[in-house]
Structure formats: structure tokens, C-alpha cells
N, C-alpha and C positions, 0 to 999 in steps of 0.2 A: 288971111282967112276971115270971113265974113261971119261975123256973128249971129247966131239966133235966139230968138225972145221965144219962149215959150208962151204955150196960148193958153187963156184961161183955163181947157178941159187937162193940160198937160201939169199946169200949175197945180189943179186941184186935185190932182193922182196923184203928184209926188207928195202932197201936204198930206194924203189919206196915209199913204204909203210909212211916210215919217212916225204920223200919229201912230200905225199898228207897231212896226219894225221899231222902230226909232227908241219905242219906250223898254227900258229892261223890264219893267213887270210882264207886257206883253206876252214876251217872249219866257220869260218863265211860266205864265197861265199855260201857251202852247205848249210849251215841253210838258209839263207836269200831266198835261191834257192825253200826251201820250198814252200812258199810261192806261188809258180806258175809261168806261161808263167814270165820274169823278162826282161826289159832293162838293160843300165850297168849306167845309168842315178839313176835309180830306185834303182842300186844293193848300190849306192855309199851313198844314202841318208840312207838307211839300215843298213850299217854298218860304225859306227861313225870312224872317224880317219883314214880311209882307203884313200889313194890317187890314183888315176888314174891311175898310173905308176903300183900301185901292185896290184891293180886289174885288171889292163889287162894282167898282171903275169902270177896270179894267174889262171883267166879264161882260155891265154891258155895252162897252167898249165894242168888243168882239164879236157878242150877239148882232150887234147894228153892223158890221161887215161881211155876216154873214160865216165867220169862220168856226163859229162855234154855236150850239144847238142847247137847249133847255128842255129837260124836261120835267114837269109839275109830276110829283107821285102822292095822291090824295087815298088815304085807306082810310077807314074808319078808324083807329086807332092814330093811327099818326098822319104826317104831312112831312114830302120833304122834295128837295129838287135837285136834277142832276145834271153833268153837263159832260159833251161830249166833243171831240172837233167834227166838223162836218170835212165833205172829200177836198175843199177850197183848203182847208184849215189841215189837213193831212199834207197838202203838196205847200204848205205855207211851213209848218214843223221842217220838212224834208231840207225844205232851202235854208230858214235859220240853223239847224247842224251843217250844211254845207259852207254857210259862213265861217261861224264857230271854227271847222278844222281848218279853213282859209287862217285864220286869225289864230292858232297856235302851229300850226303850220310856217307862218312869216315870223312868229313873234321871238326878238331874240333871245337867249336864255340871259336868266339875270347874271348880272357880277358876280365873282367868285366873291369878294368883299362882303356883298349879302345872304350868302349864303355859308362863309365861312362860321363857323362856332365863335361865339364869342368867348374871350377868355373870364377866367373867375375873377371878381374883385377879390382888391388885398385885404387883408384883415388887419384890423389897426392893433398896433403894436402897445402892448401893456408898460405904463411906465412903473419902475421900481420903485 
């Protein structure tokens, strides 16, 4: 079987591909995105252990793909912005759940061993 090299433009989709998919925050931004019209207030409570730093990464991450949408809400009283999936970023959701059940679907169940109860330690014995 004869090998093939992939070409620059094929290269550079799977490396886009990687960067969206590939990172778990992504894929948390998108799920949590579900969800509807979202703050980054809102996104942060949503996804536990995320910090600030990577979710404004990640968000404009996503913005520059295209999968997700911004929008500025300016009132006289306040300011604030919200963020949405666009129709790309709805059938991009669609497919990371169809992984996800791919991957507990195949994935085996653990050892009885780690999942058996541990027993109680002993209690040290009082000397006379």
C-alpha cells in the first residue's frame, strides 16, 4: 500500500481541527454553549475549574472559527456581552456528544477491585 503525504491545505485542517476538538476546554465552552443566549460570568460557573484566562482563550478561540457569535449589550446603566453557538457550532456540539457516547459506549467498566468498598482500618489496641 502506497503511502500518502498530506498537502499543505489538509495539513492545515487537521491542525485547525486539533486546536478546536482536540482541547477539553473547547469542548466544554461548546456544551455549556448549549444551553443558550450565555454570559462568560455564566460560562465560568458551568464549567468547574475553568479560569478566566482560558476561557477568554478559548471563547476567542471559537469566535475566530466561526463557531460561536458575540454579542456587545450597551444600556445606559450597564454593559455587558453574550455569547451564543452559531448553526456551524450547533452541528459541531451535535458531533462532540456523538463522540462522548462513542467513547462510554467502548469504554470498559472499571475493576471490581476499584470499585469494591474499602474496608475500615484497625484500631490500635490499648496497652495495659
Amino acid at each position: 500500500m502506497k503511502s500518502r503525504h498530506l498537502s499543505l491545505p489538509e495539513r492545515s485542517a487537521y491542525r485547525s481541527l486539533e486546536d478546536v476538538v482536540g482541547c477539553k476546554w473547547s469542548a466544554a465552552v461548546v456544551g455549556a454553549l448549549q444551553r443558550g443566549v450565555v454570559r462568560p460570568g455564566q460560562l465560568e460557573r458551568y464549567i468547574p475549574g475553568i479560569s478566566t484566562k482560558i476561557l477568554t482563550e478559548r471563547l476567542r478561540r471559537l469566535l475566530d472559527y466561526g463557531l460561536i457569535q458575540r454579542e456587545d449589550h450597551s444600556v445606559a446603566t450597564s454593559q455587558h456581552v453574550e455569547y451564543q453557538l452559531t448553526p456551524a457550532g450547533v452541528r459541531l456540539a451535535g458531533i462532540i456528544e456523538q463522540i462522548h457516547a462513542l467513547q462510554v459506549e467502548h469504554t470498559p467498566p472499571a475493576p471490581a477491585a476499584a470499585t469494591a468498598p474499602k474496608t475500615p482500618p484497625r484500631r490500635a489496641r490499648k496497652s495495659p
